[in-house]
PASEBA-1860 file (N, C-alpha, C; in nm, 3 decimals):
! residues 279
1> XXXXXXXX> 0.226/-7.235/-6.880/0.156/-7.162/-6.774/0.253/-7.060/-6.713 ~ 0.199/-6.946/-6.734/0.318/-6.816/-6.652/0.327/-6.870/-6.510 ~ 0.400/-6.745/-6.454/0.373/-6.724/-6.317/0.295/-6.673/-6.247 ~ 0.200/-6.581/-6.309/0.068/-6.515/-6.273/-0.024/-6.660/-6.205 ~ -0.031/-6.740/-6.352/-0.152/-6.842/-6.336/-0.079/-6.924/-6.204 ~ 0.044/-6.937/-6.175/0.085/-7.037/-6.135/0.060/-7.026/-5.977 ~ 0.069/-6.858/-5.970/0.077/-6.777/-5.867/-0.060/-6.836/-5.803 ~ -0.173/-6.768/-5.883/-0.307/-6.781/-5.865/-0.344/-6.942/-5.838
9> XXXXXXXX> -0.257/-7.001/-5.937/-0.333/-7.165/-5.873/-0.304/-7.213/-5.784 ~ -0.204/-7.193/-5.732/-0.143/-7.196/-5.576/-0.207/-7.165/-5.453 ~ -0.199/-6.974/-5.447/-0.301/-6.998/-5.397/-0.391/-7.010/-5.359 ~ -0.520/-7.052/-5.443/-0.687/-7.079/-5.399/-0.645/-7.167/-5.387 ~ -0.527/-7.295/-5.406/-0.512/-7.396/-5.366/-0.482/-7.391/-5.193 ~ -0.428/-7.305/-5.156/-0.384/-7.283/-5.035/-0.489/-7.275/-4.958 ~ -0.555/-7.173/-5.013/-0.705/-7.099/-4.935/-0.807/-7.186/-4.954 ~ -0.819/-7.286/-5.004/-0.889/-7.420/-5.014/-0.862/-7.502/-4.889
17> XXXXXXXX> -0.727/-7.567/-4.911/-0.677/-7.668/-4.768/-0.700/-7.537/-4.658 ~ -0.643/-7.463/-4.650/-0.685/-7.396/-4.541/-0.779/-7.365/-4.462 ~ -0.833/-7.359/-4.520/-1.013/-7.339/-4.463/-1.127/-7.392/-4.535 ~ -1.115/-7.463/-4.638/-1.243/-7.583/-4.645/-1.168/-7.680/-4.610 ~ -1.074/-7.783/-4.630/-1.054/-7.912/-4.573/-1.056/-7.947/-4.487 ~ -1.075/-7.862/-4.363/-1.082/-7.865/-4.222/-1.227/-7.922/-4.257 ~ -1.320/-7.824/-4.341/-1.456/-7.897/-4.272/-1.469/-8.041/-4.338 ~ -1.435/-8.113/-4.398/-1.409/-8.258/-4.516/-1.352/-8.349/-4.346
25> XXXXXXXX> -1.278/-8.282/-4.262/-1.199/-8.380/-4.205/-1.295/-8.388/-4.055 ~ -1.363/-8.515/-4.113/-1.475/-8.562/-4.012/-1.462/-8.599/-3.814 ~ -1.597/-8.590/-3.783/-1.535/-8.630/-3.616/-1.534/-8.751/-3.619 ~ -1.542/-8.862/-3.706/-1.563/-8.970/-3.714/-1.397/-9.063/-3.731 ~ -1.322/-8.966/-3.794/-1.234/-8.977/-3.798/-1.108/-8.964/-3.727 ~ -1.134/-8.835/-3.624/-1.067/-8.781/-3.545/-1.079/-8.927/-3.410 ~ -1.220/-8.968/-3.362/-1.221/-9.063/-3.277/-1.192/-9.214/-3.301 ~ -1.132/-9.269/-3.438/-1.055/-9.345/-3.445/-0.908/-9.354/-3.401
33> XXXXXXXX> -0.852/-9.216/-3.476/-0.681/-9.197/-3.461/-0.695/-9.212/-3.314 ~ -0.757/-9.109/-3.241/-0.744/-9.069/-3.076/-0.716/-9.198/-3.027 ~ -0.836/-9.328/-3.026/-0.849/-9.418/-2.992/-0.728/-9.519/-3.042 ~ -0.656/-9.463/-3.150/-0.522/-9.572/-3.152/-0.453/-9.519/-3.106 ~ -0.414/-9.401/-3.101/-0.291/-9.342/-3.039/-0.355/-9.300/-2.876 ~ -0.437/-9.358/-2.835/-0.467/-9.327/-2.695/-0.461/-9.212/-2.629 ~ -0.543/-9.150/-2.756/-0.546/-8.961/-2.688/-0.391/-8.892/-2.650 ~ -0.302/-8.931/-2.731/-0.210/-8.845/-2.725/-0.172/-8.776/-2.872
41> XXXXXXXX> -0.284/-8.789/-2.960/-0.248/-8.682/-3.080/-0.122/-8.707/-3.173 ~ -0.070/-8.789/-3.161/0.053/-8.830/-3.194/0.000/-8.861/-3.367 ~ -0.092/-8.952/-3.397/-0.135/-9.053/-3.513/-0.219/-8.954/-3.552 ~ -0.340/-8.848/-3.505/-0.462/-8.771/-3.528/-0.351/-8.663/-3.563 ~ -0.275/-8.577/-3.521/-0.208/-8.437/-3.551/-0.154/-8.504/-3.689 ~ -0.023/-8.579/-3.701/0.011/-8.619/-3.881/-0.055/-8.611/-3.964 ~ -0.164/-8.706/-3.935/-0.334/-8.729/-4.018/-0.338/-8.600/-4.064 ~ -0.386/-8.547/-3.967/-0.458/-8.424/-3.988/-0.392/-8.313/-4.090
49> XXXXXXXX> -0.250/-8.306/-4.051/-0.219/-8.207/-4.118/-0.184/-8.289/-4.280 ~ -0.135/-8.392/-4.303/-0.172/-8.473/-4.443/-0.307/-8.433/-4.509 ~ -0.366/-8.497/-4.440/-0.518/-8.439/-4.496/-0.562/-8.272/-4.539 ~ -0.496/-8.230/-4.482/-0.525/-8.051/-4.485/-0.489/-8.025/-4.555 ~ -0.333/-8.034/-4.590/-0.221/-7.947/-4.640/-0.214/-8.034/-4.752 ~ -0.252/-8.151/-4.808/-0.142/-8.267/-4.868/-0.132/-8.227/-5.016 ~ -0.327/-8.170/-5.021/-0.305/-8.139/-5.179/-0.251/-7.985/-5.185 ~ -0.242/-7.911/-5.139/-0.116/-7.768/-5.170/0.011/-7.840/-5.159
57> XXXXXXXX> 0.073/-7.940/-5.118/0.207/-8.016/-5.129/0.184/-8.059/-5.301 ~ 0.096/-8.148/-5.326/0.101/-8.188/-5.457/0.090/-8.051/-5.556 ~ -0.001/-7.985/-5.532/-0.023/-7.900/-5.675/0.133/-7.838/-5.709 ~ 0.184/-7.758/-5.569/0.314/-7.709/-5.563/0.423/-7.778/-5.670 ~ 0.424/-7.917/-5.595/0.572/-7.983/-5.668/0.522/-8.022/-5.835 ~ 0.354/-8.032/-5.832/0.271/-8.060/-5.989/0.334/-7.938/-6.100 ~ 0.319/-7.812/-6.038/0.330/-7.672/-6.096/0.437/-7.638/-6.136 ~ 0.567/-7.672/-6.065/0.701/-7.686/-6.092/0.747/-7.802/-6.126
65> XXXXXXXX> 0.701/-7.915/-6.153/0.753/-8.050/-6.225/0.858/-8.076/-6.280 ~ 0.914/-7.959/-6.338/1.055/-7.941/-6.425/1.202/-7.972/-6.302 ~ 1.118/-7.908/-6.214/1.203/-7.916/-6.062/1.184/-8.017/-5.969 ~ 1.338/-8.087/-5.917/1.270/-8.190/-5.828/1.202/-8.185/-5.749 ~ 1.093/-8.227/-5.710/1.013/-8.220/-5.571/1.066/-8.194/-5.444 ~ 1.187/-8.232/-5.406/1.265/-8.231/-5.304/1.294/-8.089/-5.299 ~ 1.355/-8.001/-5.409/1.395/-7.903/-5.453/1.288/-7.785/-5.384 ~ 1.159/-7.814/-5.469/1.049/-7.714/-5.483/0.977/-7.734/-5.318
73> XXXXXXXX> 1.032/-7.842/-5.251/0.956/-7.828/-5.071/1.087/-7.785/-5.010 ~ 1.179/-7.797/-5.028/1.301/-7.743/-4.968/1.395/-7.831/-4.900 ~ 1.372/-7.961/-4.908/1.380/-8.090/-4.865/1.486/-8.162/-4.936 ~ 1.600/-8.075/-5.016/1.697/-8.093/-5.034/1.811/-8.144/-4.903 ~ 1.868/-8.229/-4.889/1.943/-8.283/-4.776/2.064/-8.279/-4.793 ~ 2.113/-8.209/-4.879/2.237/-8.143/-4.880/2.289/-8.046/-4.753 ~ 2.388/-8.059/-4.684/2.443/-7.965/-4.572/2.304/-8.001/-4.420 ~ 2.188/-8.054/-4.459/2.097/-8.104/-4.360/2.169/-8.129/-4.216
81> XXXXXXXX> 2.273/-8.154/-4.188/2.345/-8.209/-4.083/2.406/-8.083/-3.982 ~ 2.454/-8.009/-4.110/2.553/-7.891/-4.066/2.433/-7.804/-3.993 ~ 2.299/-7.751/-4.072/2.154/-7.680/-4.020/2.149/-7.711/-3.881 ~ 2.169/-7.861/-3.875/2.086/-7.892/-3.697/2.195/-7.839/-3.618 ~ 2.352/-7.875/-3.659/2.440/-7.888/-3.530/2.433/-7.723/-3.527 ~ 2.390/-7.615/-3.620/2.377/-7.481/-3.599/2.273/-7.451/-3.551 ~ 2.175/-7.556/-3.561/2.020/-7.480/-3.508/2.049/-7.487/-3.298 ~ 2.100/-7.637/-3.285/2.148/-7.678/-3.133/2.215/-7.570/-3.085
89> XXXXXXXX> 2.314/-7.479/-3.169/2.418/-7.424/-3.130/2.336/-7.316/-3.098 ~ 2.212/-7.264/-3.145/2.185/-7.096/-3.131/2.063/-7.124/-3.039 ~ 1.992/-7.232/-3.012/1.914/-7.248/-2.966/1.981/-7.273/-2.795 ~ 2.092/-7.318/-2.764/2.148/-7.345/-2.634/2.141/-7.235/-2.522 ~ 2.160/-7.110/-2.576/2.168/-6.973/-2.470/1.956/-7.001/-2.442 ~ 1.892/-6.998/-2.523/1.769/-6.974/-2.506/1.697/-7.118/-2.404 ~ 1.750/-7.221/-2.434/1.711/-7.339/-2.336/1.740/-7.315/-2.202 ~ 1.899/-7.282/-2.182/1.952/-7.247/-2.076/1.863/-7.140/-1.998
97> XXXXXXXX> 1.851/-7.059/-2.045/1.772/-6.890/-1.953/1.596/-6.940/-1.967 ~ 1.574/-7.044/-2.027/1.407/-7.099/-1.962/1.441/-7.197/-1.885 ~ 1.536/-7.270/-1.893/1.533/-7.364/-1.769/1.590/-7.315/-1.634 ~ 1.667/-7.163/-1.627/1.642/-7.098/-1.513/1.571/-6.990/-1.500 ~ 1.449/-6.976/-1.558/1.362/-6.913/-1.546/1.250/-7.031/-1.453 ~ 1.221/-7.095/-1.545/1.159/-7.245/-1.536/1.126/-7.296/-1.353 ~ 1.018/-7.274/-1.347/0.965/-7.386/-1.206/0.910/-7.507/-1.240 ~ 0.917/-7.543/-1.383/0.847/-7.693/-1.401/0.892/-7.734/-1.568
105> XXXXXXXX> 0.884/-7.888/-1.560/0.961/-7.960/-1.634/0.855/-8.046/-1.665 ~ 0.811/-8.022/-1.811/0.687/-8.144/-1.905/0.794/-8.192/-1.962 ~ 0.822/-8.311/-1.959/0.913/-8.378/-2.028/0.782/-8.491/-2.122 ~ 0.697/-8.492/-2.122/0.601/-8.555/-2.245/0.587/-8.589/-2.343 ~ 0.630/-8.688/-2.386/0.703/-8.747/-2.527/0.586/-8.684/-2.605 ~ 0.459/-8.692/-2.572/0.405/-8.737/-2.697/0.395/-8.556/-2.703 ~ 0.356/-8.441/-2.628/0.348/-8.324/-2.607/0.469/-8.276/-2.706 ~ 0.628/-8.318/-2.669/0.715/-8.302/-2.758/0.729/-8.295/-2.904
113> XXXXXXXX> 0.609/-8.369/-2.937/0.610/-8.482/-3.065/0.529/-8.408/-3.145 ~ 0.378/-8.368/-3.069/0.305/-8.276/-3.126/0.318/-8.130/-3.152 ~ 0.381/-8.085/-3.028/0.427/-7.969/-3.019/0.531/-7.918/-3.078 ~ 0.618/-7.988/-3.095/0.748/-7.945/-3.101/0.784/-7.964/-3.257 ~ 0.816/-8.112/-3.293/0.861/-8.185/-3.425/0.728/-8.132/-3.527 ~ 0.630/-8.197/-3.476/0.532/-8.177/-3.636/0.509/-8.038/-3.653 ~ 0.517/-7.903/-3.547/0.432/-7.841/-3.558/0.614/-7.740/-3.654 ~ 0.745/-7.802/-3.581/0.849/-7.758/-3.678/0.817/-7.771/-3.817
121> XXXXXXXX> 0.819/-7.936/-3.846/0.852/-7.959/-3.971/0.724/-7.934/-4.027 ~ 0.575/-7.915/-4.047/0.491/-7.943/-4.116/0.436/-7.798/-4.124 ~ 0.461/-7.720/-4.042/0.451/-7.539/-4.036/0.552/-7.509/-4.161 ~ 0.680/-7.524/-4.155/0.813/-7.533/-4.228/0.759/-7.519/-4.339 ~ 0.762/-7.624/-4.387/0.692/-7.696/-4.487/0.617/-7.653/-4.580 ~ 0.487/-7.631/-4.529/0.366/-7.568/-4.572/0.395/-7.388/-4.608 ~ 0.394/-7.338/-4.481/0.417/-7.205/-4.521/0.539/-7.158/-4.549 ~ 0.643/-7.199/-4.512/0.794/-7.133/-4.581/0.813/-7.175/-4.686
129> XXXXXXXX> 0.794/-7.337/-4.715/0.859/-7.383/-4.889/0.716/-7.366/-4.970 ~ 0.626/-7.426/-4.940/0.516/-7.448/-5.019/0.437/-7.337/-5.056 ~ 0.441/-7.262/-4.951/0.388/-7.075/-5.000/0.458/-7.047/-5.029 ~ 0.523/-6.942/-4.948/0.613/-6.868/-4.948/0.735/-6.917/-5.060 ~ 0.822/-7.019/-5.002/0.925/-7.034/-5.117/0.856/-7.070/-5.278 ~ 0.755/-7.111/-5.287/0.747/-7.097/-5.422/0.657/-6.944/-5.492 ~ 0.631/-6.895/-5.397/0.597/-6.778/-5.427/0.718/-6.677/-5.510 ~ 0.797/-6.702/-5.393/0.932/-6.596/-5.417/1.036/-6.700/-5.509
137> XXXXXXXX> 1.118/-6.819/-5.450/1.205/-6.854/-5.547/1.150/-6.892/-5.708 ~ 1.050/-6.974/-5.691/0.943/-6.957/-5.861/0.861/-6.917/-5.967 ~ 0.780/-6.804/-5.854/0.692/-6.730/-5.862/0.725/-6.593/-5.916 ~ 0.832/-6.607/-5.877/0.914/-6.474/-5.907/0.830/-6.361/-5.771 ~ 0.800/-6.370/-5.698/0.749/-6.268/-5.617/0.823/-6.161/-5.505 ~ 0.852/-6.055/-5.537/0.948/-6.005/-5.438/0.910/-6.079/-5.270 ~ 1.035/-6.074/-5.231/1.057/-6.125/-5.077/0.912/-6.075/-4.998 ~ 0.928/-5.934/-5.011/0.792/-5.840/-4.895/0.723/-5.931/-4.949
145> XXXXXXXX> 0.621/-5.939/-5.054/0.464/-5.952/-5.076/0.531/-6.075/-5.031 ~ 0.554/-6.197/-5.066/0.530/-6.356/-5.062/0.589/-6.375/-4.871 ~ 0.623/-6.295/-4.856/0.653/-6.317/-4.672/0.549/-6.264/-4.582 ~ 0.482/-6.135/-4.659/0.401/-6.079/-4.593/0.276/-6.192/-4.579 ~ 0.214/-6.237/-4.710/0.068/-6.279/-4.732/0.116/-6.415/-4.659 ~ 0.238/-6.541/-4.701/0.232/-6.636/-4.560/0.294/-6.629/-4.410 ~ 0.370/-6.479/-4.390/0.354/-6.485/-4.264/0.236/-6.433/-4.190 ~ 0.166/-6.345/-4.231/-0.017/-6.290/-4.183/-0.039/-6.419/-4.172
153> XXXXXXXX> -0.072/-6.496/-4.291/-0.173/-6.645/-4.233/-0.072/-6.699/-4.116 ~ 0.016/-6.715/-4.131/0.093/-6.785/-4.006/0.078/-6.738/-3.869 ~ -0.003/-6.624/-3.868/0.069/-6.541/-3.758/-0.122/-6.559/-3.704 ~ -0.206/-6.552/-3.807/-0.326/-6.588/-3.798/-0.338/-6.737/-3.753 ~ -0.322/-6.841/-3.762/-0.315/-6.940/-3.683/-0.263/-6.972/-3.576 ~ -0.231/-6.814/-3.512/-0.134/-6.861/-3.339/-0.233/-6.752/-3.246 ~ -0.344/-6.741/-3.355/-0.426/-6.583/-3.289/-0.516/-6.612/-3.115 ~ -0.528/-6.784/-3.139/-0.611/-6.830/-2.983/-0.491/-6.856/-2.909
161> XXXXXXXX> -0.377/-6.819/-2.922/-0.270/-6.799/-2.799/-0.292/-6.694/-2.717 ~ -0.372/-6.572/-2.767/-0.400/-6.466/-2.704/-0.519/-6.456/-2.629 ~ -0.542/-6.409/-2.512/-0.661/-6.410/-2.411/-0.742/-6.339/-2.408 ~ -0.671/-6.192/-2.520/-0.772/-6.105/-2.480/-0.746/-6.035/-2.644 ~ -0.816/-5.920/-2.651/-0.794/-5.834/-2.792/-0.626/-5.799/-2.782 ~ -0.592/-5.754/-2.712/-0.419/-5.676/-2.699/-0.351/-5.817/-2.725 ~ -0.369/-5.902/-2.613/-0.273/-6.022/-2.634/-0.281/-6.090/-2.785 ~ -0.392/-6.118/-2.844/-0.419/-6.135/-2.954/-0.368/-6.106/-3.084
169> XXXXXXXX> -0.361/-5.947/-3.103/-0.309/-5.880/-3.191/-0.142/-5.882/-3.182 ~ -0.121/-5.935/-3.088/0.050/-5.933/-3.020/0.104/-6.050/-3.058 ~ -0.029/-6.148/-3.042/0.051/-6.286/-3.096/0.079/-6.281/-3.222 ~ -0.100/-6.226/-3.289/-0.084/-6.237/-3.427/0.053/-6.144/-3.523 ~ 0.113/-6.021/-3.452/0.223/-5.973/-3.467/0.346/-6.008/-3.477 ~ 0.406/-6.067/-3.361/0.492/-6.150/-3.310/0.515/-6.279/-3.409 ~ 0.406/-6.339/-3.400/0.436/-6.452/-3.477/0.450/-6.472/-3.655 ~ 0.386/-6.329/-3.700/0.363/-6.283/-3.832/0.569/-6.254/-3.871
177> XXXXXXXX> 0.584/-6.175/-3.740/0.756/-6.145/-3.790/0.814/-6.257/-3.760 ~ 0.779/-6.355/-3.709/0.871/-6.492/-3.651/0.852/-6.522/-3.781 ~ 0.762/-6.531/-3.877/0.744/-6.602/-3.986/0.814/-6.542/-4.109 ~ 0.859/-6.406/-4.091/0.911/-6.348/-4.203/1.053/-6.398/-4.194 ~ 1.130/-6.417/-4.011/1.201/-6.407/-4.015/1.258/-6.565/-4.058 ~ 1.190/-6.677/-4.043/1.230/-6.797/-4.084/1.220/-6.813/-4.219 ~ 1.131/-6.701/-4.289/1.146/-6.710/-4.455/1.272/-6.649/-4.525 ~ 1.352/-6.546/-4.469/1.452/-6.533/-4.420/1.557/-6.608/-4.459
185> XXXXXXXX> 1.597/-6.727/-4.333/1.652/-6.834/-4.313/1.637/-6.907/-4.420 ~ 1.499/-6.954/-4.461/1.519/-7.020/-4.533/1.555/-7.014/-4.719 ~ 1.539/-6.859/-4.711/1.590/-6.842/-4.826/1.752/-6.820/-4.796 ~ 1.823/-6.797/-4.747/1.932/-6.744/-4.702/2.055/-6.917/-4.715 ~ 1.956/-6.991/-4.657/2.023/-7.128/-4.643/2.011/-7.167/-4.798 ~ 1.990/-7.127/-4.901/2.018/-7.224/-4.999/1.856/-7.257/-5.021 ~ 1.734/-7.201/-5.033/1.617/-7.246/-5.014/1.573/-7.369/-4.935 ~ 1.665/-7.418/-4.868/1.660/-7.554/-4.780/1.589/-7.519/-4.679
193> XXXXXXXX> 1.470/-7.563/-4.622/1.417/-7.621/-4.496/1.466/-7.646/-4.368 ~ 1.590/-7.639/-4.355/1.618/-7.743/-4.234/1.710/-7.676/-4.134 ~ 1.726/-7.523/-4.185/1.778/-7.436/-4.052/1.646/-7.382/-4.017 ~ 1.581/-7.295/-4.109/1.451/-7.276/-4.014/1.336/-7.383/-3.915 ~ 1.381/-7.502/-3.982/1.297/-7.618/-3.906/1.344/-7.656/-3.763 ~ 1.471/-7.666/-3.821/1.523/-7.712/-3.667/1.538/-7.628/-3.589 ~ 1.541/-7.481/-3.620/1.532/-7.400/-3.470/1.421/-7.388/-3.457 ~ 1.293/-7.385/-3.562/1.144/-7.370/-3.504/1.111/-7.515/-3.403
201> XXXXXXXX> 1.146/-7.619/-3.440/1.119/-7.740/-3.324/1.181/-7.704/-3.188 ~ 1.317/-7.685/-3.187/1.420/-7.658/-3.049/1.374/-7.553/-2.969 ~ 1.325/-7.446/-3.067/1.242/-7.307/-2.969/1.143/-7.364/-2.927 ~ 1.070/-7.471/-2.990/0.916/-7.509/-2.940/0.946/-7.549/-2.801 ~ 1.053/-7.645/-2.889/1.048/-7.791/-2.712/1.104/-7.721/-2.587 ~ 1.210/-7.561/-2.630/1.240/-7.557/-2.499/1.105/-7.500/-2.416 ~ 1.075/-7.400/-2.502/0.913/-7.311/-2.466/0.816/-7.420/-2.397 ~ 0.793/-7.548/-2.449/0.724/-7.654/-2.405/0.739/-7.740/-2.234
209> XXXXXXXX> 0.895/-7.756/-2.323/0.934/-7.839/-2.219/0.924/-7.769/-2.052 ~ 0.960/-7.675/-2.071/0.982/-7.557/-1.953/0.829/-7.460/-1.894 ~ 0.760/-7.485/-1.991/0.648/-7.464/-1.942/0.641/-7.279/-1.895 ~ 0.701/-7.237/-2.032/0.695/-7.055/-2.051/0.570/-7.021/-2.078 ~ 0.506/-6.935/-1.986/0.395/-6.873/-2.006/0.414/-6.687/-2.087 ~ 0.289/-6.704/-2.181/0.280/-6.562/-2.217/0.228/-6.616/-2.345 ~ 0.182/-6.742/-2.397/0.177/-6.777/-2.535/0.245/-6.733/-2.635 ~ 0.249/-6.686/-2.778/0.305/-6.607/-2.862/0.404/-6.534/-2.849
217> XXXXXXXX> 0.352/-6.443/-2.740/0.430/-6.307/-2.770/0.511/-6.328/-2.620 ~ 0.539/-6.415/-2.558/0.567/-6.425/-2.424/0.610/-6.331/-2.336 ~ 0.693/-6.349/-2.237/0.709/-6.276/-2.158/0.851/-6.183/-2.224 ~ 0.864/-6.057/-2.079/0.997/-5.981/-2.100/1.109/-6.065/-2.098 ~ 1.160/-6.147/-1.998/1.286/-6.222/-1.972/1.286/-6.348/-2.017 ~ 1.172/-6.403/-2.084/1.146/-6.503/-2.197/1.198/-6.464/-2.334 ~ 1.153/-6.365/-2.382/1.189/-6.258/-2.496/1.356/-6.277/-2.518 ~ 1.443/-6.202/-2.375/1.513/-6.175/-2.382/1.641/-6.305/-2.397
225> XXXXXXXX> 1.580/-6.445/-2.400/1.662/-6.558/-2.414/1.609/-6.540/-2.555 ~ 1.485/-6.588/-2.596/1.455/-6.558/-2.712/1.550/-6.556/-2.860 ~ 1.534/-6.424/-2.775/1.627/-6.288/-2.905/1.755/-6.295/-2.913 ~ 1.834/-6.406/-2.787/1.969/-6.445/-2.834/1.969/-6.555/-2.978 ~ 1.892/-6.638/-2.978/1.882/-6.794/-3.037/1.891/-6.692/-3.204 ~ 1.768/-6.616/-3.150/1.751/-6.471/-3.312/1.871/-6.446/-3.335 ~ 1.971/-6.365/-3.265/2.072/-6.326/-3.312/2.175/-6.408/-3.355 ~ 2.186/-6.542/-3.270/2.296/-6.617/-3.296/2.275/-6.700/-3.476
233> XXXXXXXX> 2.123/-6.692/-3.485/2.096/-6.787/-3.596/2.130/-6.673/-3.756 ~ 2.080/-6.488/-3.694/2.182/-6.380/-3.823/2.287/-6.417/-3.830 ~ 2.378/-6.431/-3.741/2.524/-6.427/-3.706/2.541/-6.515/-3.777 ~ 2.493/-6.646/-3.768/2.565/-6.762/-3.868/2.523/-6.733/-4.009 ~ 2.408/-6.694/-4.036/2.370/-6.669/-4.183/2.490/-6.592/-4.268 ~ 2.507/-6.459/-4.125/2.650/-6.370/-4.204/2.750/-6.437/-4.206 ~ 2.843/-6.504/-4.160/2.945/-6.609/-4.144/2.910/-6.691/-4.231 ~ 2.812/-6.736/-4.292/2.792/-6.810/-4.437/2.830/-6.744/-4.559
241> XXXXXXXX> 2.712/-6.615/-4.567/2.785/-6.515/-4.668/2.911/-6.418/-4.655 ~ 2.970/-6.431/-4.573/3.104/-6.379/-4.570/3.225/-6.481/-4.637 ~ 3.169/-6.650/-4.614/3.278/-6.755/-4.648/3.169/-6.786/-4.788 ~ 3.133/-6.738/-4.829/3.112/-6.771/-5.008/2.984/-6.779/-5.009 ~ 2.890/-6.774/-4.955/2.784/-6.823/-4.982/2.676/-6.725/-5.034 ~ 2.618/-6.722/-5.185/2.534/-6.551/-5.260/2.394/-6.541/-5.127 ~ 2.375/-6.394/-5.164/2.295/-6.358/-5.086/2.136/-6.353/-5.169 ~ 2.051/-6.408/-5.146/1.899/-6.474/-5.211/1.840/-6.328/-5.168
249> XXXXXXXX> 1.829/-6.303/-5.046/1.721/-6.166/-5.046/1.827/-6.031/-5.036 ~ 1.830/-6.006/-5.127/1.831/-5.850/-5.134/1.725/-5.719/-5.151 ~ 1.864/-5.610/-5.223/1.783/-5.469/-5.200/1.663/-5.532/-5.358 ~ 1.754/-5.574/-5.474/1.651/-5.614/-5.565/1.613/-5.675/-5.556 ~ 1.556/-5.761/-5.445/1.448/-5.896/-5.487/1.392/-5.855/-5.391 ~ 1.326/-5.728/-5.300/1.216/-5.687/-5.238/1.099/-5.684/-5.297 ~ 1.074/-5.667/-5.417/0.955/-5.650/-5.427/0.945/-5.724/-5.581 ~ 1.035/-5.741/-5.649/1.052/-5.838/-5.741/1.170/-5.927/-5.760
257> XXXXXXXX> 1.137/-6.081/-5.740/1.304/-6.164/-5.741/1.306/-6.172/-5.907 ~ 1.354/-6.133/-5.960/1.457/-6.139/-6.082/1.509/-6.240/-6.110 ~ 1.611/-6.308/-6.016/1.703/-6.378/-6.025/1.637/-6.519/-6.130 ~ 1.665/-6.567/-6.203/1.636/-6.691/-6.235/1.679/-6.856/-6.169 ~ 1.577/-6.931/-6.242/1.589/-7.046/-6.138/1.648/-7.153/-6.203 ~ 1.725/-7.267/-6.262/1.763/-7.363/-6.252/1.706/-7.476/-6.238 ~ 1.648/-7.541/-6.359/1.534/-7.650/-6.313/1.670/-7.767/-6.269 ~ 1.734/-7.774/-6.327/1.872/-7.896/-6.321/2.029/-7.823/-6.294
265> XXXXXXXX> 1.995/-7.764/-6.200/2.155/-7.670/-6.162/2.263/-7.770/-6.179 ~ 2.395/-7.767/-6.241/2.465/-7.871/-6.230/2.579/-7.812/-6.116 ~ 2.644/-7.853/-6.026/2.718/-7.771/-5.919/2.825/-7.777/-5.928 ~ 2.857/-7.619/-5.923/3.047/-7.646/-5.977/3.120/-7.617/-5.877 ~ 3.252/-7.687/-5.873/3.336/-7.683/-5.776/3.351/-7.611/-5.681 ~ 3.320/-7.492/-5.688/3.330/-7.374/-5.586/3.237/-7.408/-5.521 ~ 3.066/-7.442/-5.578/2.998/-7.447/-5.463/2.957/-7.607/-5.364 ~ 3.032/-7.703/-5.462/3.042/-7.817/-5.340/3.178/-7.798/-5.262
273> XXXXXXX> 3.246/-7.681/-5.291/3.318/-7.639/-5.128/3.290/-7.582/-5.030 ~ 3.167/-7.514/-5.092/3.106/-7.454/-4.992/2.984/-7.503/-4.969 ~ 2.909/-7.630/-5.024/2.831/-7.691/-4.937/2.946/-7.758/-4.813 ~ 3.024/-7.846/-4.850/3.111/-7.926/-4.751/3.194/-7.853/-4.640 ~ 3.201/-7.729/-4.647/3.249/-7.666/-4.558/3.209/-7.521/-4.428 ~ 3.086/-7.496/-4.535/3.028/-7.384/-4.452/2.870/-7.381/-4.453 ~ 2.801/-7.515/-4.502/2.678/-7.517/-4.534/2.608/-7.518/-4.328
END
């Protein structure tokens, strides 16, 4: 099976969970979870997105089989450790300037839980490795097209953050480049998951926790903590590729990645020094 077909089975697979499995996932169902997890969404949000997403998870890792599964979701746990203590690190200026912005404090486990963790890891997930990265690292699809088509949908599911037509189109904007820019990251990290995850949770919870208004596209002096966490998280990417680490998106893999893939990479010395030291 080329990459054309592979391309294509992907995604109507996508555009399937996306918008028919929603209607498959009954109210009958929804008022069980609620009722165990006592209306805090905690047991119903997992569900839910299992149920939605689960078969574009399978076809994905089905389609690439040659490749470990871990591999093809991005869920490689190699350097996993080093991602968070960098995601904490860039995310700290931006917590700080909402919690003195901040007149109120949701500290809400379960709000945290929904908001923050699943909507990191299972957003992650879905549209950076499962679209997107297999679009581009397997698919062979230049960076633009496979960032463009899952950051639009991404940016399309944050569209009722907006109140009005302007706010709307702002979220759907905003959040369309938030999505390019964690595809980004996550190609940049080694196709791994777990720098873009963990700063998409830490931006959530501080945004959450602090109770920042403006939805999406938030405010000016919201923005402007923001866009530090942004810069600090380039900054480390360059400080990766400056201490050894190849660069995944370039000028040639805009519009076609070339590069070939490695169903069984075996890793040579140079680069378990530079997982162990600068991952």
């Amino acid at each position: 099976m080329n990459h054309i077909i592979k391309s294509l089975v992907l995604l109507t697979t996508f555009m399937f969970c996306h918008y028919l499995m929603r209607e498959f996932w009954g109210d009958s169902w929804s008022d069980v979870l609620l009722r165990l997890d006592q209306q805090s969404y905690v047991l119903h949000t997992v569900a839910k997105y299992l149920f939605i997403y689960g078969p574009l998870v399978l076809v994905a890792t089905f389609l690439f089989k040659e490749h470990p599964w871990y591999d093809v979701l991005g869920l490689n746990v190699a350097g996993s450790q080093h991602y968070f203590l960098a995601a904490v690190a860039c995310c700290i200026p931006m917590t700080l300037g909402y919690a003195f912005l901040s007149s109120e404090l949701n500290l809400s486990l379960s709000a945290i839980i929904t908001g923050s963790i699943y909507a990191g890891v299972f957003e992650e997930i879905i549209f950076r490795a499962a679209l997107f990265g297999v679009l581009f690292h397997y698919c062979r699809w230049g960076f633009i097209p496979a960032a463009l088509i899952s950051s639009i949908i991404f940016g399309l599911g944050h569209i009722y953050q907006g109140h009005d037509v302007i706010s709307a189109v702002m979220a759907l904007s905003i959040t369309a480049i938030a999505g390019t820019w964690f595809a980004w990251l996550y190609c940049e990290c080694g196709y791994r998951i777990w720098f873009p995850m963990f700063m998409h949770i830490f931006m959530n919870a501080a945004y959450g926790i602090f109770g920042m208004s403006g939805g999406a596209a938030g405010d000016i002096e919201g923005n402007l903590f923001k866009a530090t966490s942004i810069i600090l998280s380039i900054i480390y990417v360059y400080m990766l590729v400056r201490k050894g680490k190849p660069r995944q998106v370039t000028m040639a893999s805009l519009w076609h990645n070339k590069a070939k893939t490695n169903p069984n990479p075996k890793p040579t010395k140079q680069n378990k020094h530079l997982e162990h030291h600068y991952v």
